[in-house]
N, C-alpha and C positions, 0 to 999 in steps of 0.2 A: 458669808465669807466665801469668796473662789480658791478654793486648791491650785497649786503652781501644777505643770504637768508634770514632774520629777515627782510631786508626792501623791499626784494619780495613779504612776508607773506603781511605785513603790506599796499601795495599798495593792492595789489588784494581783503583783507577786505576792503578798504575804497573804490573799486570801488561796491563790493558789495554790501554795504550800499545805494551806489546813485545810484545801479540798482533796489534796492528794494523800494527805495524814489519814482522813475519815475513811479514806476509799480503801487503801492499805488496812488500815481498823477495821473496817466491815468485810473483805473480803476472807481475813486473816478468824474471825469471827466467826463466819460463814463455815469456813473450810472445817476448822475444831466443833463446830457444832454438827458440821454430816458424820466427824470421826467419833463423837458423841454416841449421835443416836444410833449406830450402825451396832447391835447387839453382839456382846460377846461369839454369838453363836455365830453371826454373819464374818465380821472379821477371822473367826478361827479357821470357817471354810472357804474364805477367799484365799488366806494362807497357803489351808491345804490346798489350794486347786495349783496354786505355782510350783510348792512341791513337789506336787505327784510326779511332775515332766521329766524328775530328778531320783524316779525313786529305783533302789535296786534291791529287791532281795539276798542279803548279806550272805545268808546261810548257802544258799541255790545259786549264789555268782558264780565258786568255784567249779562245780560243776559244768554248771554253761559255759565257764572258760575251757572247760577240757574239752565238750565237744565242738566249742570253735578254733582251738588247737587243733584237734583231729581233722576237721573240717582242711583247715587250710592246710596242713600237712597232706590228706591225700588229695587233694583235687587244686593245686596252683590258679587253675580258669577262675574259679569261686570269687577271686579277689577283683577279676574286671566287671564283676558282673552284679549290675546296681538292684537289678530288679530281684534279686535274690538275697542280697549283702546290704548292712546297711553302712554310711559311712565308717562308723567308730571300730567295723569289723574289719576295714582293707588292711589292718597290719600282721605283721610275721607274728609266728608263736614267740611267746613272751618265757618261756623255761629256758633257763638257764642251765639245768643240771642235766646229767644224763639219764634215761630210763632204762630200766632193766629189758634188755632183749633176750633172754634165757630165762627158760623156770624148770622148775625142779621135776614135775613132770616129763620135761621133756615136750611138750606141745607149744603150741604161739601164743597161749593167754595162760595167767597164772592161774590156779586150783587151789581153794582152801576146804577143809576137811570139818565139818556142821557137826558139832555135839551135843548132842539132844536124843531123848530116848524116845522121843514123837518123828515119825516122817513122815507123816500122813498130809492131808489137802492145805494145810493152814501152811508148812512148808514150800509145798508145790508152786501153791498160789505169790508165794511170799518172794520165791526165788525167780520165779520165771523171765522177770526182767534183767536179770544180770547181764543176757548175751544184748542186749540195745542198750548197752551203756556206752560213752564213747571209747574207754577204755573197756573191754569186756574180760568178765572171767566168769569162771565156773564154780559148781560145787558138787562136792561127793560125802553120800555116807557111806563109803564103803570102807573098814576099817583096815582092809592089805594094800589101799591106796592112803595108807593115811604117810608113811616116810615119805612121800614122794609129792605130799601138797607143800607148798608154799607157807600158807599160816594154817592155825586152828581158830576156827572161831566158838566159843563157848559161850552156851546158852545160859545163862544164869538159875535160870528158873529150873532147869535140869541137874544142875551140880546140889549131888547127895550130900557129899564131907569133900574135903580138900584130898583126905589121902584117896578114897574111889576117885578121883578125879585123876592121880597122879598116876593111879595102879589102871587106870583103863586108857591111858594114854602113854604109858611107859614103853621104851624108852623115852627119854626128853630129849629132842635134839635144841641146843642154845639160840640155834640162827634158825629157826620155825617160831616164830610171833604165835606164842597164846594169845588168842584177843577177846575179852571180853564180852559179851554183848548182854545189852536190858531192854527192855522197851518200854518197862514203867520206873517208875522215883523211886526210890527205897523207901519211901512211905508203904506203898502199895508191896513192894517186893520182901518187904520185910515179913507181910502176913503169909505170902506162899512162898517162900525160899527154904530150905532147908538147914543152909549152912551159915555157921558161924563167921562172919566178918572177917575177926581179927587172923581166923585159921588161913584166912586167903590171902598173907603181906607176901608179897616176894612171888607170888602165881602168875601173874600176868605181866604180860612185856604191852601191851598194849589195852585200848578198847573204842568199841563200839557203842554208840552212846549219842541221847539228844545234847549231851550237853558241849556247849560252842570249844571248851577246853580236852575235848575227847581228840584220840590219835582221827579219828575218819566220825564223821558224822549221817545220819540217815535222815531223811526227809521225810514227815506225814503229809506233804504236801508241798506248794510252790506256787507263788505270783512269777511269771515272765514276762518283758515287754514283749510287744509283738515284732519286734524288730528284731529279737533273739529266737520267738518261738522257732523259726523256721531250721534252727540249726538242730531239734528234740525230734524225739520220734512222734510222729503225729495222735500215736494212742496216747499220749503223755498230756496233753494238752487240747482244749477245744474255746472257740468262741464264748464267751459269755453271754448267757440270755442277756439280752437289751429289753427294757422297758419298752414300747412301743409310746406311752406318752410321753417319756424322756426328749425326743430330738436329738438321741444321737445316735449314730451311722459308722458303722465298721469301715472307717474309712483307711485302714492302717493295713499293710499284705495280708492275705486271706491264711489263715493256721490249715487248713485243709478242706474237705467236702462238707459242705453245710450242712446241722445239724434241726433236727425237725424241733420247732418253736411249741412248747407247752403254753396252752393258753394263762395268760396271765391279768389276775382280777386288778379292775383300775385302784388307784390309790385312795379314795372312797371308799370303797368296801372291801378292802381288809380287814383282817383283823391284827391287834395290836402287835401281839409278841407269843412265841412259843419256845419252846428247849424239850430236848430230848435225854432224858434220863432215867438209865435203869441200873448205876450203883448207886443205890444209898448208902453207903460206908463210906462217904467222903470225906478227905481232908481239907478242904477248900471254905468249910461252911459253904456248899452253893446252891442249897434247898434252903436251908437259914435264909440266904439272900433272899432267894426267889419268894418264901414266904413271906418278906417283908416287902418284898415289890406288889406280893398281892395285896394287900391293905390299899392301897391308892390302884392300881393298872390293871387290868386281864392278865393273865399269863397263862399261857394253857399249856399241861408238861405232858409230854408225850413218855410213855413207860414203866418198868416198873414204879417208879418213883412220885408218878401220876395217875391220874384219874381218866386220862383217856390213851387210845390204845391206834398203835399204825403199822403194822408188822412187827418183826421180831430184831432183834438184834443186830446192831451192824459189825459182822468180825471179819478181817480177812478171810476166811474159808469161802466166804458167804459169795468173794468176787464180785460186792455190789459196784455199781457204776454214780458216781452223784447227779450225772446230769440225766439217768436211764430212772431211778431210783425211786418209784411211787409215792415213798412217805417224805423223802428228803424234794420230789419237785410239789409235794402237797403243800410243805410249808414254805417254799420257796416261791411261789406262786399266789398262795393265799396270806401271806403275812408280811409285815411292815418291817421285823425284827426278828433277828433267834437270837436267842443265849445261845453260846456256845462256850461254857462253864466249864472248867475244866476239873480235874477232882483233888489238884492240888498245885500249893502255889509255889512250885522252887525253879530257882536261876534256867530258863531258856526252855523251860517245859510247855509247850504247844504243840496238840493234837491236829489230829484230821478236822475235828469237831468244827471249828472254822471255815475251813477249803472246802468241803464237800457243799457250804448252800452261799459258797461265792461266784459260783456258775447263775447261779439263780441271781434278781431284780429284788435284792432282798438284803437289810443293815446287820450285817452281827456286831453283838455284843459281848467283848469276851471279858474273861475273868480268869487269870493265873499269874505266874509272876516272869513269864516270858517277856521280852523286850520286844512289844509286839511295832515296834516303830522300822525295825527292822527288817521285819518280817512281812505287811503289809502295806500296800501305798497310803499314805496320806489321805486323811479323807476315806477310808473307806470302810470303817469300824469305831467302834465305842467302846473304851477302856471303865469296865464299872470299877475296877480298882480306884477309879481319880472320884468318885462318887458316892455318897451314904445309897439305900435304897427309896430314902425319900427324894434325896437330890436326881435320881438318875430317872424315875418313875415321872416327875415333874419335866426332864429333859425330852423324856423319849414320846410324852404326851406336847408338847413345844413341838417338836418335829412332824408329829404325825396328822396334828392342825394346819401346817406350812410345807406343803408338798415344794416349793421351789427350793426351800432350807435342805429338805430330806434327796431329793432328787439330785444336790452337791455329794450325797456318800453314795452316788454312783455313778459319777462321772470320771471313776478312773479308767469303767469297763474299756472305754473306746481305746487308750494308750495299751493292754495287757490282758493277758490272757490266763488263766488258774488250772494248776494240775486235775485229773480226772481218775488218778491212783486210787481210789477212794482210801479202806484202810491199810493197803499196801503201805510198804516202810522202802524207799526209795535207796539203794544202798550205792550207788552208783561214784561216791566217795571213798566206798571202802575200796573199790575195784581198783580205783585209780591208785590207792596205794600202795597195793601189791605192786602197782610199777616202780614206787620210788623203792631207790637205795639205801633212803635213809631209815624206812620203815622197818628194816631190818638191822638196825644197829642196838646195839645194849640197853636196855631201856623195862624197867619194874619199874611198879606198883606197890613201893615199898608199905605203905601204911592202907590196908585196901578200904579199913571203914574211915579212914579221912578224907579219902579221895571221893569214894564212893555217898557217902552219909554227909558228914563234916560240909565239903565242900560242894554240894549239892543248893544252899542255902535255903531251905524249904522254910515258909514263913507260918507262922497260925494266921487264921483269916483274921483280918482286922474289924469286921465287920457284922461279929455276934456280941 
């Protein structure tokens, strides 16, 4: 039988149709089967790499906005000028309110009065950076300079009873800002404090504090883009060691004079993972942890807390450097991973423990209950909170097998640069607040163990 040619036409469209249906089908097939096999691990850090371009350090913004306020307030040139300035900087200061141009001293930067019965090197060291801050201020212990500073700052860990406190600082003037200051959790400050809580409602107009909801906040440290370093003081910040088998290149403006490259072992012969701990009186459970990560992984603990040994202590007095630092560029060098455990897990608490071996070609792994997404780019850390120790032991051996996988949690180095404070406490928040007006309006602490304890949100580890 011949087919007419109309229902020649008419077949060969309808195969066309189902050869275009198939090709749609298969290519549609195709595509969900690469999103398939592309393991969680891969997908999570293709994620992070788009991020990072995006990441800002929350806590350390305001900061860097002050000294790119100062910046373009004293030097106008600054804003034509590309090789120095990056785009997102050519605009006016963004404050609205006015700042205090008088203080109580009587001099051009304000003065607060240090209460503490220690003034020895741990202060010295502690304070020295005030005057490189963009707003700068001072400190005095001198007790005939004390009417005439701006605020007080109170050391917590020095306050006896509430009434020596009141009786060695008496008279009280209203418009002098008490401010509190801690530098550990009231986990930790409850063992060495003296005083009772509740004695302290109604004491302080203010505080100084890791926590995101304190009057002025202090930094154990800071991620900066490189397009921001340039406005910090260059002791503040340096290059990050680069991997040499990475492939990537400081291609972003130079942070300042090159810093000498510690040799660093290929990814091959590392070793897995290390941490540095010498309290064992933790509230974290993070020896619990670690002990369960040994059952499956290496771990090797550097300190009291361990069985092998690499100097002594890191404390501010000590004015170590992280990127100078013998034990901190030993494991930063020779190792794939640190714990960097913190000793306890409440709302926004994160140490130096971190920032000191992100200089270094090396993954931390932290463990507190800080919101560390905020705090660190994308991609450049491992949260063991999201993981049992059997889960995270089986992750971090996955990675250390697939150097291309591992070598993604260090590709933010090229975009940013990381503080060099080591255990310095970065106060350059509080300074600025001396300049506001509002800093100095009415303002308790009416309930100080809710504020202080209560709202702290310290968790029990999950994880024993």
């Amino acid at each position: 039988m011949t087919l007419s040619v109309p229902s020649l036409r008419k077949r060969k469209y309808f195969f066309g149709v189902l050869l275009c249906c198939f090709a749609v089908l298969f290519v549609t097939f195709d595509y969900f089967s690469d999103v398939r096999d592309l393991s969680p691990l891969r997908q999570a850090t293709q994620k992070q790499a788009t991020d990072t371009l995006v990441f800002m350090d929350k806590n350390f913004h305001r900061v860097v906005e002050e000294f790119r306020e100062v910046a373009l307030l004293k030097n106008s040139s600054i804003r034509s000028s590309s090789s120095l300035l990056p785009s997102n900087a050519t605009r006016t200061p963004s404050r609205t309110k006015p700042l205090k141009s008088s203080f109580r001293s009587g001099g051009p930067i304000p003065r607060f009065f240090l209460y503490t019965t220690d003034h020895g090197r741990f202060w010295t060291i502690q304070m020295k950076h005030l005057q490189q801050c963009a707003r700068p201020c001072e400190v005095t212990h001198s007790k005939e300079a004390l009417k005439s500073c701006d605020a007080i700052m109170i050391f917590m860990r020095h306050v006896r009873s509430a009434h020596s406190l009141q009786e060695d600082l008496s008279p009280r003037d209203p418009t002098q800002p008490w401010v509190m200051l801690s530098f550990e959790t009231y986990l930790r400050s409850t063992n060495v404090y003296h005083v009772k809580y509740p004695t302290l409602n109604g004491i302080f107009n203010r505080s100084l504090y890791y926590r995101a909801d304190s009057d002025a906040l202090f930094q154990h440290g800071f991620v900066v883009s490189r397009q921001d370093a340039y406005l910090l003081p260059e002791s503040w910040r340096v290059d990050p060691l680069l991997d040499p088998g990475l492939n990537i290149s400081n291609t972003k403006p130079p942070s300042g004079p090159p810093t000498a490259l510690p040799y660093s072992l290929p990814h091959c012969r590392r070793r897995l993972a290390a941490a540095f701990i010498s309290n064992c009186g933790d509230n974290s459970g993070r020896l619990t942890y670690i002990r369960a990560l040994q059952r499956y992984i290496t771990v090797d603990v550097y300190g009291a807390c361990g069985n092998l040994k690499c100097g002594g202590r890191h404390y501010v007095q000590h004015n170590y450097k992280p990127q100078t630092d013998p034990c901190l560029r030993m494991v930063g060098t020779n190792y794939l991973f640190f714990l960097a455990f913190e000793n306890a897990i409440c709302k926004d608490y994160a140490t130096e423990k971190v920032y000191n071996v992100m200089y270094y070609p090396i993954v931390p792994v932290v463990l507190g209950g800080a919101n560390y997404s905020t705090l660190l780019p994308p991609g450049s850390y491992i949260n063991a909170m999201h993981y049992s120790p059997t889960q995270l032991a089986q992750y971090l051996q996955q990675l250390a097998s697939n150097k291309e996988d591992y070598d993604r949690f260090l590709a933010w180095r090229k975009d940013y640069l990381v503080s060099t404070i080591g255990g310095v406490h970065l106060m350059c928040d509080f300074c600025s607040r001396l300049y506001d007006p509002e800093f100095y309006r009415p303002n308790t602490i009416t309930n100080f163990k809710d504020w202080f304890v209560d709202q702290s949100f310290c968790q029990k580890p999950s994880h024993e």
